[in-house]
N, CA, C and O atoms as a GROMACS GRO file, in nm:
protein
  588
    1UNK      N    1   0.083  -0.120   0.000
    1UNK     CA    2   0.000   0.000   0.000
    1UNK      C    3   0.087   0.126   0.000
    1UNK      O    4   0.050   0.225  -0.063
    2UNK      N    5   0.193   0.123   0.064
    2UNK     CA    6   0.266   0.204   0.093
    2UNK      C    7   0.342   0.289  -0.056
    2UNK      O    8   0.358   0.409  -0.076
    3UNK      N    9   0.374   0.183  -0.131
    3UNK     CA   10   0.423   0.212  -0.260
    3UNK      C   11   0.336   0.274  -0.357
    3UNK      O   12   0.352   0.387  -0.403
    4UNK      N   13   0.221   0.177  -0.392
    4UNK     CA   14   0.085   0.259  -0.419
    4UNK      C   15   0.056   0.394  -0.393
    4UNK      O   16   0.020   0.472  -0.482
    5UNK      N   17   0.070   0.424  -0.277
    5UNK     CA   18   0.038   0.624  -0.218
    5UNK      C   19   0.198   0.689  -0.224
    5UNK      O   20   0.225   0.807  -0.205
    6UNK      N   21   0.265   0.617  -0.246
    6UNK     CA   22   0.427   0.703  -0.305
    6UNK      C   23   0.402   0.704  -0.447
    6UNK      O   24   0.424   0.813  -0.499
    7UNK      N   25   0.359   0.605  -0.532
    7UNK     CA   26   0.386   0.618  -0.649
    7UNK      C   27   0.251   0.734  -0.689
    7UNK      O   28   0.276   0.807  -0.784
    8UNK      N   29   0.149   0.746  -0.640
    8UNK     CA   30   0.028   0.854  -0.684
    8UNK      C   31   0.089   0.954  -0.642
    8UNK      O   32   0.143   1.028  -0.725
    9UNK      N   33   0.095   0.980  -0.522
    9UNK     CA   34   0.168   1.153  -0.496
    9UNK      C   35   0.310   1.175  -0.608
    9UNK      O   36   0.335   1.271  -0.681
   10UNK      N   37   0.355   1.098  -0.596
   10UNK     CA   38   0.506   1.111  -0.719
   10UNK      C   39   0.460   1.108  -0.823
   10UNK      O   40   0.556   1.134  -0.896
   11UNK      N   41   0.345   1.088  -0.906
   11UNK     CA   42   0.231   1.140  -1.012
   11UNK      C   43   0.181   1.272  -0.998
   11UNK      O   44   0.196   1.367  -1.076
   12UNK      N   45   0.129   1.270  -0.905
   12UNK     CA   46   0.060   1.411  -0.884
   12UNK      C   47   0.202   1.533  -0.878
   12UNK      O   48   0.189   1.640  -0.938
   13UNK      N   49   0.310   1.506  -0.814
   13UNK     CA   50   0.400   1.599  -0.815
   13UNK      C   51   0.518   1.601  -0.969
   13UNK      O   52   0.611   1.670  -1.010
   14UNK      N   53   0.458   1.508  -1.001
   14UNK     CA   54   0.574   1.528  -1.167
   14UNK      C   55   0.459   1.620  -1.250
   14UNK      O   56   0.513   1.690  -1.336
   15UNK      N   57   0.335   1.633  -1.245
   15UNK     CA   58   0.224   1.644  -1.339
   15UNK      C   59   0.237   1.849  -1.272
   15UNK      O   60   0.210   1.938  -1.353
   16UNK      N   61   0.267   1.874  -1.168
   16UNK     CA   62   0.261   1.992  -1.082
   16UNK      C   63   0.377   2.022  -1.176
   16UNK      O   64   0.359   2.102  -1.268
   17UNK      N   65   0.524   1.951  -1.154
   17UNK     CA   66   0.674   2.018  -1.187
   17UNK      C   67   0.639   2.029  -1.331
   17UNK      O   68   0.635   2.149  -1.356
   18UNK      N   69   0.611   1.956  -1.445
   18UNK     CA   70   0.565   1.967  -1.588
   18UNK      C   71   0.500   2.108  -1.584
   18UNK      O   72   0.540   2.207  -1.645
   19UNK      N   73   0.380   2.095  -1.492
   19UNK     CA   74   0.296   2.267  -1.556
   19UNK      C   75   0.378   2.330  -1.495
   19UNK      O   76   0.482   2.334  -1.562
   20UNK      N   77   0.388   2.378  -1.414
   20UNK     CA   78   0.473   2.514  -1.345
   20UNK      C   79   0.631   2.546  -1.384
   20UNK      O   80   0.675   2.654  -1.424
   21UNK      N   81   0.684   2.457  -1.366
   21UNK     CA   82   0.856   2.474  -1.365
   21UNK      C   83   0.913   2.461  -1.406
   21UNK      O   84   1.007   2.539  -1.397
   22UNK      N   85   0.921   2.350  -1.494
   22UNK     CA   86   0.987   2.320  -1.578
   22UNK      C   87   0.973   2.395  -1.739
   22UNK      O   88   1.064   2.364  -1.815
   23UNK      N   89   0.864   2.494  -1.800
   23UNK     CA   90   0.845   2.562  -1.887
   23UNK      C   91   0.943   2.692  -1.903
   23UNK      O   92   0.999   2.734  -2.004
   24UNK      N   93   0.947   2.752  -1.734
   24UNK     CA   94   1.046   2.876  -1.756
   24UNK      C   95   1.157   2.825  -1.739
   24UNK      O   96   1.228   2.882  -1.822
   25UNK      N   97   1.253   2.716  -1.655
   25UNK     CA   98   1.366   2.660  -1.677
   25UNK      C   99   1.404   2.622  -1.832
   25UNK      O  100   1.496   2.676  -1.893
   26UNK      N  101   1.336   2.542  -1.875
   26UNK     CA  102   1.370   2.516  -2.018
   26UNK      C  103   1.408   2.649  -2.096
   26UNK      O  104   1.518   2.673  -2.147
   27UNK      N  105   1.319   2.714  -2.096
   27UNK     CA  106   1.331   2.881  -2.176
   27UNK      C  107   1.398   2.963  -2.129
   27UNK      O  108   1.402   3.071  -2.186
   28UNK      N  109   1.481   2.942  -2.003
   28UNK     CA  110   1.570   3.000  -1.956
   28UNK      C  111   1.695   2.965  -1.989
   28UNK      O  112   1.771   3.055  -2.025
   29UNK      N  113   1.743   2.823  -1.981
   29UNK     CA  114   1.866   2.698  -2.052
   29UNK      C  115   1.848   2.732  -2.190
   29UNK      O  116   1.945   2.790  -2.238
   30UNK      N  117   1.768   2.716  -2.255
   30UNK     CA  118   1.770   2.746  -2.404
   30UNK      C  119   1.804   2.876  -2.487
   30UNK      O  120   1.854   2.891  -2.599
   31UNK      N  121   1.751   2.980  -2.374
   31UNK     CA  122   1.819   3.093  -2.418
   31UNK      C  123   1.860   3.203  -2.375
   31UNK      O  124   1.821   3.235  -2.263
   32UNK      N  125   1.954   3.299  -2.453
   32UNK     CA  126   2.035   3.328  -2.396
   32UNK      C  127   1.991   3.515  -2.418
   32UNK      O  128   1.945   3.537  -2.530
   33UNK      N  129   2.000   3.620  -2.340
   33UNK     CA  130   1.913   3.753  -2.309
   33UNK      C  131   2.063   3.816  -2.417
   33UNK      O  132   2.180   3.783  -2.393
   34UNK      N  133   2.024   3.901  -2.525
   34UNK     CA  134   2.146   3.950  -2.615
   34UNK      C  135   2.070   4.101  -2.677
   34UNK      O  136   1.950   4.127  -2.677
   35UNK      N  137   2.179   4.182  -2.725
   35UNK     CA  138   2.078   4.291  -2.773
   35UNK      C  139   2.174   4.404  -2.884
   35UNK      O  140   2.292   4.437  -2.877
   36UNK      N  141   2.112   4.427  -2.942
   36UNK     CA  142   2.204   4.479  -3.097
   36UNK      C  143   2.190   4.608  -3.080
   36UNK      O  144   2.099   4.648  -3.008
   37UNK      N  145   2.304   4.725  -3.162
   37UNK     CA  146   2.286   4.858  -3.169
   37UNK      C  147   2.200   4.843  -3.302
   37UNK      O  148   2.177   4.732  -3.350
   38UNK      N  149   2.143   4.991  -3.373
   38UNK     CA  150   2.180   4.994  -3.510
   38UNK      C  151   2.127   5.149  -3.509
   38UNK      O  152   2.026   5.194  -3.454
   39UNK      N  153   2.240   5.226  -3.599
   39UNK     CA  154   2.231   5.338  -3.605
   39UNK      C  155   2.107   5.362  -3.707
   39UNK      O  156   2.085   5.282  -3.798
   40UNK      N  157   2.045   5.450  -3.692
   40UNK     CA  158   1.889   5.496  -3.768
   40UNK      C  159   1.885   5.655  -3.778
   40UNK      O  160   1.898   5.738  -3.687
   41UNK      N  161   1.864   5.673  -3.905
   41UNK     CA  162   1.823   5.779  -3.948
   41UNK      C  163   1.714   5.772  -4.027
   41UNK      O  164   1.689   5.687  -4.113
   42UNK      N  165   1.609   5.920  -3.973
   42UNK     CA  166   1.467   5.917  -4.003
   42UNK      C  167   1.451   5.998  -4.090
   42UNK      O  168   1.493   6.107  -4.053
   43UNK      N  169   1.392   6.000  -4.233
   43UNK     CA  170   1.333   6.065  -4.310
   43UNK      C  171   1.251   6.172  -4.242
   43UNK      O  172   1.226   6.159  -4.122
   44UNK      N  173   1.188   6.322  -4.336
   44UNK     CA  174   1.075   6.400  -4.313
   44UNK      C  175   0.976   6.304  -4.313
   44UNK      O  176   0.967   6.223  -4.405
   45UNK      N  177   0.903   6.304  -4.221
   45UNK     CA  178   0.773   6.270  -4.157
   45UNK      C  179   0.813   6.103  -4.177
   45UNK      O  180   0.748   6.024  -4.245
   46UNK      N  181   0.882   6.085  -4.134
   46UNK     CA  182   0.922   5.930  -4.135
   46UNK      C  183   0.924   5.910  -4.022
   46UNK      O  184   1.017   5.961  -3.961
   47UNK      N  185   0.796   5.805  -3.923
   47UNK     CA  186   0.879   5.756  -3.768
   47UNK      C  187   0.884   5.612  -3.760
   47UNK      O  188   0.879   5.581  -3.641
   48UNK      N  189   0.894   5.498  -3.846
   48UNK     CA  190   0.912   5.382  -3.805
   48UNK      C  191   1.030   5.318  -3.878
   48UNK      O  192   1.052   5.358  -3.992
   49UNK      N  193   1.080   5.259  -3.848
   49UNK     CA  194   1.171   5.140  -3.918
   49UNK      C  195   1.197   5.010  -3.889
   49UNK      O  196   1.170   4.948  -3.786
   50UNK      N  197   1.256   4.970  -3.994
   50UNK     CA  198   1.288   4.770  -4.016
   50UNK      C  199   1.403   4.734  -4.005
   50UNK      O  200   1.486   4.756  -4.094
   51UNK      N  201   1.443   4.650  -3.856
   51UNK     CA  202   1.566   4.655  -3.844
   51UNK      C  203   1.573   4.500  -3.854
   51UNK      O  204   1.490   4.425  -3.804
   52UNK      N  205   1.670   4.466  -3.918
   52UNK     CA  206   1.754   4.279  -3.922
   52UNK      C  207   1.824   4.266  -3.837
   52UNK      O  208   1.936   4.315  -3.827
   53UNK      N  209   1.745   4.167  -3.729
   53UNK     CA  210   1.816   4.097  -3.608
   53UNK      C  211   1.968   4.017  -3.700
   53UNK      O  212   1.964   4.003  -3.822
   54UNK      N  213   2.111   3.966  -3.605
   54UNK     CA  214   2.145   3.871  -3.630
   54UNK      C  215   2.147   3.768  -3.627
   54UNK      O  216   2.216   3.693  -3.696
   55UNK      N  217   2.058   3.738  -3.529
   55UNK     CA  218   2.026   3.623  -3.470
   55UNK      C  219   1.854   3.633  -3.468
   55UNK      O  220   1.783   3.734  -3.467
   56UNK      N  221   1.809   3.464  -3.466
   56UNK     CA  222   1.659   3.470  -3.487
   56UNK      C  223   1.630   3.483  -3.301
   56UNK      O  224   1.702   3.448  -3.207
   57UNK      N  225   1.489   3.552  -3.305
   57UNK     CA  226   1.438   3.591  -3.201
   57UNK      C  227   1.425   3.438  -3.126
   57UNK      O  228   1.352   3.361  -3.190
   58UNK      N  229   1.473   3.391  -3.022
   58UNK     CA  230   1.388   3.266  -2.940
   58UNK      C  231   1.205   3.237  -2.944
   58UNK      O  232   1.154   3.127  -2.964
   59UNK      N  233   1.147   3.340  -2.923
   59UNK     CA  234   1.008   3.348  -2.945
   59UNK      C  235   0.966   3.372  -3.077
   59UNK      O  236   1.023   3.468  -3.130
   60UNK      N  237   0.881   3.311  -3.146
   60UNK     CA  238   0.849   3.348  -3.277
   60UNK      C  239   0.754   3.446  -3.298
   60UNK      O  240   0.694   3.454  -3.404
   61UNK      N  241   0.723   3.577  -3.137
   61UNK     CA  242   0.639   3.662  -3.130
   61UNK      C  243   0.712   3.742  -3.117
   61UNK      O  244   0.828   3.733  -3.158
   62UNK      N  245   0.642   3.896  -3.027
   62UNK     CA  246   0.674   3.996  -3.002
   62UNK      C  247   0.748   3.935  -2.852
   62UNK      O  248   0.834   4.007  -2.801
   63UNK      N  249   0.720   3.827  -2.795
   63UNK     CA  250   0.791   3.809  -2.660
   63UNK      C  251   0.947   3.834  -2.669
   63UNK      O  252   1.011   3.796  -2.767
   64UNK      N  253   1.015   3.907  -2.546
   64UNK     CA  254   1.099   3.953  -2.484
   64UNK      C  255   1.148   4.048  -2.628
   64UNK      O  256   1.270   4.037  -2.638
   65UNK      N  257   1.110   4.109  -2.704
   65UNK     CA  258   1.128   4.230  -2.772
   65UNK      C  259   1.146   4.267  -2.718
   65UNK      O  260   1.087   4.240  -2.613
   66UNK      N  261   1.262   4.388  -2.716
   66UNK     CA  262   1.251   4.528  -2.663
   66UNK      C  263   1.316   4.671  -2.680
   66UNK      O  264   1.435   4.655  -2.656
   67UNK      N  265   1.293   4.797  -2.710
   67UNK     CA  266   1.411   4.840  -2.791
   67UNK      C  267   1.375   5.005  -2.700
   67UNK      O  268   1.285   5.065  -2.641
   68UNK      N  269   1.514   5.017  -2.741
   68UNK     CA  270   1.557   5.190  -2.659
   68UNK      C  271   1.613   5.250  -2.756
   68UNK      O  272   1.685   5.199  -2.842
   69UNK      N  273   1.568   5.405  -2.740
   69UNK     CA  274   1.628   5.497  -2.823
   69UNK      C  275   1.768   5.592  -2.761
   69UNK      O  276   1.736   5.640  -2.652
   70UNK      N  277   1.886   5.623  -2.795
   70UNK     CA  278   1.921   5.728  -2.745
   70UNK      C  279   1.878   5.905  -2.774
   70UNK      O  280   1.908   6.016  -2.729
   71UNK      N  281   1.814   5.863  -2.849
   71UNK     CA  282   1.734   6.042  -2.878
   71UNK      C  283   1.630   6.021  -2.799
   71UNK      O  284   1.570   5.915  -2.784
   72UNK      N  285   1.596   6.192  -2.714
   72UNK     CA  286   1.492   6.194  -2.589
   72UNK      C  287   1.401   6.202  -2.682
   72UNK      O  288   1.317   6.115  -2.658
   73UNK      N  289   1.367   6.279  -2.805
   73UNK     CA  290   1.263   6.299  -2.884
   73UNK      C  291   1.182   6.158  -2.946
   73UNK      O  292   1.073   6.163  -3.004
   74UNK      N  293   1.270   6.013  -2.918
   74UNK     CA  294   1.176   5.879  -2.955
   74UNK      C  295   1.125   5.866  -2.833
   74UNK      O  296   1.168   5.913  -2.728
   75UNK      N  297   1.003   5.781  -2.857
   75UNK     CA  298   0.902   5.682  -2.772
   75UNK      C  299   0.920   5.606  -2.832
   75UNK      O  300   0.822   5.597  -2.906
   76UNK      N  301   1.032   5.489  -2.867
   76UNK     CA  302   1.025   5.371  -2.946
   76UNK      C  303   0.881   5.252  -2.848
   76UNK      O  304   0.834   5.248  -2.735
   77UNK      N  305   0.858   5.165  -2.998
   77UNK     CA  306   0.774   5.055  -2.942
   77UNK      C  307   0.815   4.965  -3.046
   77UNK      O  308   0.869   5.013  -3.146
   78UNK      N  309   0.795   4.820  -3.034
   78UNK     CA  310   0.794   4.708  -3.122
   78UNK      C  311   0.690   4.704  -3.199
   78UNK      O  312   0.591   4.703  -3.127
   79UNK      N  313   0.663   4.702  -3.303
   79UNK     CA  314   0.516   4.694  -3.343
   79UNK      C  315   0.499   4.525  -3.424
   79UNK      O  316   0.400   4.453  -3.438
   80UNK      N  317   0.619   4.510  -3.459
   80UNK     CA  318   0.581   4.371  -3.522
   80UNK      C  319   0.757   4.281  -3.532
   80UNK      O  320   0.863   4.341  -3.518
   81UNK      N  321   0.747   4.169  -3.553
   81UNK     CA  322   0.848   4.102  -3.587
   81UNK      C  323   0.820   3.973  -3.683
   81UNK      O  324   0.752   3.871  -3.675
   82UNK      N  325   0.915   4.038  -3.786
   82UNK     CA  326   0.902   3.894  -3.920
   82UNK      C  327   0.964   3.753  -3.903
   82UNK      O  328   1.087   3.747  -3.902
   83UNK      N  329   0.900   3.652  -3.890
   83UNK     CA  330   0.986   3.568  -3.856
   83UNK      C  331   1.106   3.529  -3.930
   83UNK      O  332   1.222   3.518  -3.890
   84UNK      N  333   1.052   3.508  -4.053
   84UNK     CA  334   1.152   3.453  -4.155
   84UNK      C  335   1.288   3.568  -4.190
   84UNK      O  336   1.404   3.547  -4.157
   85UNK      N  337   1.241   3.682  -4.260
   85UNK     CA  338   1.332   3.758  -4.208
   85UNK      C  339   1.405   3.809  -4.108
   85UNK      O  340   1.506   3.874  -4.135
   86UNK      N  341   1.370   3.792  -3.990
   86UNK     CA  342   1.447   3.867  -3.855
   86UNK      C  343   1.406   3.982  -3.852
   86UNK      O  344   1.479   4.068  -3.803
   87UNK      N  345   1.294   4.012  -3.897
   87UNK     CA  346   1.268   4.170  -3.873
   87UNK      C  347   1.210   4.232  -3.787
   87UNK      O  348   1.108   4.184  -3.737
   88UNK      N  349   1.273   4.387  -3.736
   88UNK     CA  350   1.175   4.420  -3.614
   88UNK      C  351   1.162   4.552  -3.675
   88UNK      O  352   1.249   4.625  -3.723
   89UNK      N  353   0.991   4.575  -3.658
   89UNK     CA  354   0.946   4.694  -3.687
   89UNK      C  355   0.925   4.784  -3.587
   89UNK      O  356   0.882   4.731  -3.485
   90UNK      N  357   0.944   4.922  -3.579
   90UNK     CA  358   0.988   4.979  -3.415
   90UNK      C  359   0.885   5.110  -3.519
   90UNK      O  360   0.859   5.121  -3.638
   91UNK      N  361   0.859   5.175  -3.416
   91UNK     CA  362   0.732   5.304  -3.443
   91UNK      C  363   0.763   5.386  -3.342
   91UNK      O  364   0.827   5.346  -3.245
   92UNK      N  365   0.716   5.522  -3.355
   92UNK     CA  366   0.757   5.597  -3.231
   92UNK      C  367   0.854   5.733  -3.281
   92UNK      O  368   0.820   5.850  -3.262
   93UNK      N  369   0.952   5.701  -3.331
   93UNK     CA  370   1.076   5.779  -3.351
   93UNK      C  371   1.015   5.887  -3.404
   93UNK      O  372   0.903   5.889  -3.455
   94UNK      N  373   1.125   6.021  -3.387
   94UNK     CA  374   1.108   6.130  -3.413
   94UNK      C  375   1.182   6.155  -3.557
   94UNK      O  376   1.294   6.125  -3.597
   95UNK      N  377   1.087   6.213  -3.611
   95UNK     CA  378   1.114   6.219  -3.786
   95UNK      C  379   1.231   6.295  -3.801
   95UNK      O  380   1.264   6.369  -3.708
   96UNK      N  381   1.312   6.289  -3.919
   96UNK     CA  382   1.403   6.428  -3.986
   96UNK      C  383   1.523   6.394  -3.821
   96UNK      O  384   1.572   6.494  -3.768
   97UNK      N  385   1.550   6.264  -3.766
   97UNK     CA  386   1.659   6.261  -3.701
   97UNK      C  387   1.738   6.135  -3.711
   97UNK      O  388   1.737   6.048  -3.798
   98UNK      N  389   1.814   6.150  -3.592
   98UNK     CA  390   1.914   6.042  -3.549
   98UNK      C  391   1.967   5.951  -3.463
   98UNK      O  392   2.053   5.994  -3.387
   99UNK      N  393   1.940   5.847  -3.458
   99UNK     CA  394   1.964   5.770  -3.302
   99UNK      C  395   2.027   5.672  -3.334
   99UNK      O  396   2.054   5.644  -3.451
  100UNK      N  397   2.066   5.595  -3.219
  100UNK     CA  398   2.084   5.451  -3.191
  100UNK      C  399   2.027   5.377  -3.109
  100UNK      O  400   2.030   5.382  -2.986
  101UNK      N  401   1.941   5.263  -3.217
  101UNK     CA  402   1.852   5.181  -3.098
  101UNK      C  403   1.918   5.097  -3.074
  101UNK      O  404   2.004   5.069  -3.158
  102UNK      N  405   1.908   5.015  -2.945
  102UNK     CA  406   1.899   4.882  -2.931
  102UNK      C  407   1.797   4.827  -2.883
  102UNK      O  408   1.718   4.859  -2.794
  103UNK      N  409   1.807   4.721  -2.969
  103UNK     CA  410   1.700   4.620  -2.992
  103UNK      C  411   1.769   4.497  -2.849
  103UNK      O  412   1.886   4.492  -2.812
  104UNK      N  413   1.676   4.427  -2.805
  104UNK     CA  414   1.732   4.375  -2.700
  104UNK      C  415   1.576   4.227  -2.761
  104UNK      O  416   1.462   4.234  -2.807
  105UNK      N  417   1.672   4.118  -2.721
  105UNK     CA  418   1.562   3.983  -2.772
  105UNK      C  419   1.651   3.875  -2.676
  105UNK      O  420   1.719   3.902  -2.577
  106UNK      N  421   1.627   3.739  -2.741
  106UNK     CA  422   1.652   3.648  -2.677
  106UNK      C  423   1.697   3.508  -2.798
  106UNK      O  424   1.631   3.422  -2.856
  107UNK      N  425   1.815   3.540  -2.795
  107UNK     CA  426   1.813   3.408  -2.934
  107UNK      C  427   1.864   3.281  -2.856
  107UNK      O  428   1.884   3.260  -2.736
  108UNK      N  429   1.877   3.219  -2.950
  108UNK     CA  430   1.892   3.050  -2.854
  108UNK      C  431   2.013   3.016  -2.868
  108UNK      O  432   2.086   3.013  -2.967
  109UNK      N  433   2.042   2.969  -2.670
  109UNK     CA  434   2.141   2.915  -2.646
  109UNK      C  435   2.227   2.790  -2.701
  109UNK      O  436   2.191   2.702  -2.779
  110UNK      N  437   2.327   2.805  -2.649
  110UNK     CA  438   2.438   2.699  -2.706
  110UNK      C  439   2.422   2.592  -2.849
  110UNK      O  440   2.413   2.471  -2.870
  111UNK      N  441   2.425   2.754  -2.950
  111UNK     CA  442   2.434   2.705  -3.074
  111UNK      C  443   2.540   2.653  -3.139
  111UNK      O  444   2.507   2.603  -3.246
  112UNK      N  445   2.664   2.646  -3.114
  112UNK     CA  446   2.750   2.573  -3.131
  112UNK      C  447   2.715   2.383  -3.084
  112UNK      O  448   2.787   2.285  -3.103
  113UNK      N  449   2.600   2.391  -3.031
  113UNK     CA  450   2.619   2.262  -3.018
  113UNK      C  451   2.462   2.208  -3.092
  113UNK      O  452   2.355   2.203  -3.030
  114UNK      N  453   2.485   2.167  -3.250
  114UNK     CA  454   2.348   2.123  -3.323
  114UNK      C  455   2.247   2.065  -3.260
  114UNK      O  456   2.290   1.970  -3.194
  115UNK      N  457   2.122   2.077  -3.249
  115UNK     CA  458   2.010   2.028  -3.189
  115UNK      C  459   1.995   2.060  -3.069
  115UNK      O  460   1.921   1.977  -3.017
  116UNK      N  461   2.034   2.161  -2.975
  116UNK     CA  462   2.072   2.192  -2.841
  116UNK      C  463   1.899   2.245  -2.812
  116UNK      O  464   1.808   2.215  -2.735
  117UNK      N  465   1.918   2.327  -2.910
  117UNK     CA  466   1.778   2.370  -2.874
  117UNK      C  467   1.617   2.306  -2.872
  117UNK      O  468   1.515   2.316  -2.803
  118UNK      N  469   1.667   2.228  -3.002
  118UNK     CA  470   1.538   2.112  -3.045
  118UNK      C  471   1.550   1.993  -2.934
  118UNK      O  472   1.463   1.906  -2.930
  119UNK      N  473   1.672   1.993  -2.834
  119UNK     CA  474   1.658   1.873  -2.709
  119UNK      C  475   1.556   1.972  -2.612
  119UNK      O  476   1.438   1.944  -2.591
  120UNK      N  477   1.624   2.090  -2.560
  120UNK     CA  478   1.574   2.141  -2.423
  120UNK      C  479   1.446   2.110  -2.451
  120UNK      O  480   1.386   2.035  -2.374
  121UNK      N  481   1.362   2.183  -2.609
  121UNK     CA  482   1.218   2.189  -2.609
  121UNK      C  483   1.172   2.062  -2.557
  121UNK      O  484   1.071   2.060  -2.486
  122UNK      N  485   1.251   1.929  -2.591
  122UNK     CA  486   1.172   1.787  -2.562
  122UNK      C  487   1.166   1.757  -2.412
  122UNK      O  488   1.080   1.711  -2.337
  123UNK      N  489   1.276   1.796  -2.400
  123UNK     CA  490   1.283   1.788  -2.249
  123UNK      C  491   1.209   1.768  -2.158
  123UNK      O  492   1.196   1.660  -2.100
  124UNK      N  493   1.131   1.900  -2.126
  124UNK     CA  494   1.016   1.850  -2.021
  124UNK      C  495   0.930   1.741  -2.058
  124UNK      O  496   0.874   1.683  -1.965
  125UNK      N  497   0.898   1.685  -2.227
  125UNK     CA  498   0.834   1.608  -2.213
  125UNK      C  499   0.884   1.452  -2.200
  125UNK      O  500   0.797   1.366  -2.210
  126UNK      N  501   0.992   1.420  -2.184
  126UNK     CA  502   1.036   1.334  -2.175
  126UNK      C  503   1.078   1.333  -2.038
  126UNK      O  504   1.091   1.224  -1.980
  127UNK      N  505   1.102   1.442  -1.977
  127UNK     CA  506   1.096   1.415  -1.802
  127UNK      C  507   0.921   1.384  -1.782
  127UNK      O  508   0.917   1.275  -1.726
  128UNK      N  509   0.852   1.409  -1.792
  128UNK     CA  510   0.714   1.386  -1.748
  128UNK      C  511   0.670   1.256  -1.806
  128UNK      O  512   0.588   1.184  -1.748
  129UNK      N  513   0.722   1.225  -1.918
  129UNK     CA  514   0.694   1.043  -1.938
  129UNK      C  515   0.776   0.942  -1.858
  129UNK      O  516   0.749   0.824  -1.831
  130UNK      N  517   0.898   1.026  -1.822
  130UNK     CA  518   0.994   0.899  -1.734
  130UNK      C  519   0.938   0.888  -1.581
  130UNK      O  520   0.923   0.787  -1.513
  131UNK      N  521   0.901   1.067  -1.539
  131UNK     CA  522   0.799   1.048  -1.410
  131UNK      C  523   0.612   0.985  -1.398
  131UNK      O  524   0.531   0.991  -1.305
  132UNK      N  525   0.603   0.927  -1.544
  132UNK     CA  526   0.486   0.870  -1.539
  132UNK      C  527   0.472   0.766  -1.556
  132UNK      O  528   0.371   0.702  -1.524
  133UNK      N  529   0.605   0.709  -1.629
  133UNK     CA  530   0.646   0.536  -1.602
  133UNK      C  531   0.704   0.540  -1.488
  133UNK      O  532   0.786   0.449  -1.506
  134UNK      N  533   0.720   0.569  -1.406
  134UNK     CA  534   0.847   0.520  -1.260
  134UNK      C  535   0.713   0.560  -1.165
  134UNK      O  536   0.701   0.493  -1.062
  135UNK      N  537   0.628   0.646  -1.187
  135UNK     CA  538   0.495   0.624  -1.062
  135UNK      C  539   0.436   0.476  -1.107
  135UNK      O  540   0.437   0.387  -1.022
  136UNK      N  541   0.388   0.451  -1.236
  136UNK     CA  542   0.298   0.346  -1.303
  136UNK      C  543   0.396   0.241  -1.205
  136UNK      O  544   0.361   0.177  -1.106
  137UNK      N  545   0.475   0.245  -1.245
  137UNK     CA  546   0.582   0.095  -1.213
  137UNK      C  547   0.578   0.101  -1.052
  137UNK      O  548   0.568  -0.007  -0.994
  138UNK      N  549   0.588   0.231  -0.968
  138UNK     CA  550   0.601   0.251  -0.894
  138UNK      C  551   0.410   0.128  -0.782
  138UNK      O  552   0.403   0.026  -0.713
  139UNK      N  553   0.317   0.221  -0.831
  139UNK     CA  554   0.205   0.166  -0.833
  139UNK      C  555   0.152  -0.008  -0.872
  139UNK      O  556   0.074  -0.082  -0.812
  140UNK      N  557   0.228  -0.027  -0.990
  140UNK     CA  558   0.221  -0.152  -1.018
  140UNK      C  559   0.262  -0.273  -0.909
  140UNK      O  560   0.204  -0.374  -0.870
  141UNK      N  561   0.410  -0.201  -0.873
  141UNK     CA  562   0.469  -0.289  -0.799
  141UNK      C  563   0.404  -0.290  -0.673
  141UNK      O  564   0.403  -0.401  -0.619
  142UNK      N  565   0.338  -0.180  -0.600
  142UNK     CA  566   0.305  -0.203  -0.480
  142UNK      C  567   0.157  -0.252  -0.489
  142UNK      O  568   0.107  -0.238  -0.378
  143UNK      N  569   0.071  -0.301  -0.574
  143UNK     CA  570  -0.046  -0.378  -0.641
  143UNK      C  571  -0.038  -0.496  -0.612
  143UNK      O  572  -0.099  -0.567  -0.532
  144UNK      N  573   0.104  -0.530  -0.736
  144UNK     CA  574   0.171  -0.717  -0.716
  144UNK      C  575   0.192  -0.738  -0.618
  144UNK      O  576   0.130  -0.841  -0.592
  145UNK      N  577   0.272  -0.689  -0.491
  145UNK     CA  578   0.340  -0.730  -0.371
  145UNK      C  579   0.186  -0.732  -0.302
  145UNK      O  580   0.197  -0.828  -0.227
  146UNK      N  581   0.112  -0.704  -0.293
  146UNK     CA  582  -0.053  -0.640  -0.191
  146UNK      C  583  -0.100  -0.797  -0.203
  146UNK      O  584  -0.157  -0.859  -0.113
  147UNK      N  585  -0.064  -0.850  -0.335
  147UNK     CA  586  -0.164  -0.977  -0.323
  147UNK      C  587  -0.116  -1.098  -0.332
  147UNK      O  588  -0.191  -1.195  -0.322
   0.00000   0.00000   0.00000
């Protein structure tokens, strides 16, 4: 019996670590916080521009975008990002000038080592199948021994 109520709570607590914890660890190991200059100059009545990341964004959204102007006259914002290209569209800037933004993102860690990134993603799910065979087995066994 004893094994039985270890192996359910050790279910119930791998099924807890899967949703909660293990999502921002992974996305934290996988990648790495980086952020680019690029000098910009604005046309008359021109306030947005398209800047080419070097690296692809970790998120295939607007997540952890983020960009600063050194001219007081911008309110930079992100307004969009292309995936395929690397592009970030920024709005805000003050026309007929000059700055340097940086763009600040999150590209993925330890690319020198192929598939690094395509493991972390599996990761949690292959920790949550090994913690759902080792409760099962866990449960099983204390079933067989009961009778």
């Amino acid at each position: 019996m004893n094994k039985i109520l270890i192996g359910i709570v050790g279910l119930i607590l791998v099924l807890i670590l899967a949703g909660t914890v293990l999502p921002d660890v992974i996305d934290t190991t996988a990648s790495d916080d980086y952020s680019e200059p690029f000098a910009v100059t604005t046309g008359s009545g021109v306030t947005t521009t398209n800047e080419t990341l070097s690296y692809d964004n970790y998120y295939t959204d607007l997540t952890g975008l983020t960009v600063e102007s050194d001219n007081v006259a911008d309110t930079p914002i992100v307004m969009s990002y292309d995936v395929d290209a690397n592009e970030v569209g920024i709005s805000g800037l003050a026309a007929s000038d000059t700055r340097t933004l940086t763009i600040g993102y999150y590209r993925e860690a330890g690319t020198q080592f192929y598939g690094f990134g395509g493991f972390m993603r599996l990761l949690p799910f292959l920790i949550i199948v090994a913690g759902i065979c080792a409760c099962i087995l866990g449960i099983y066994s204390g079933v067989k021994n009961r009778g």
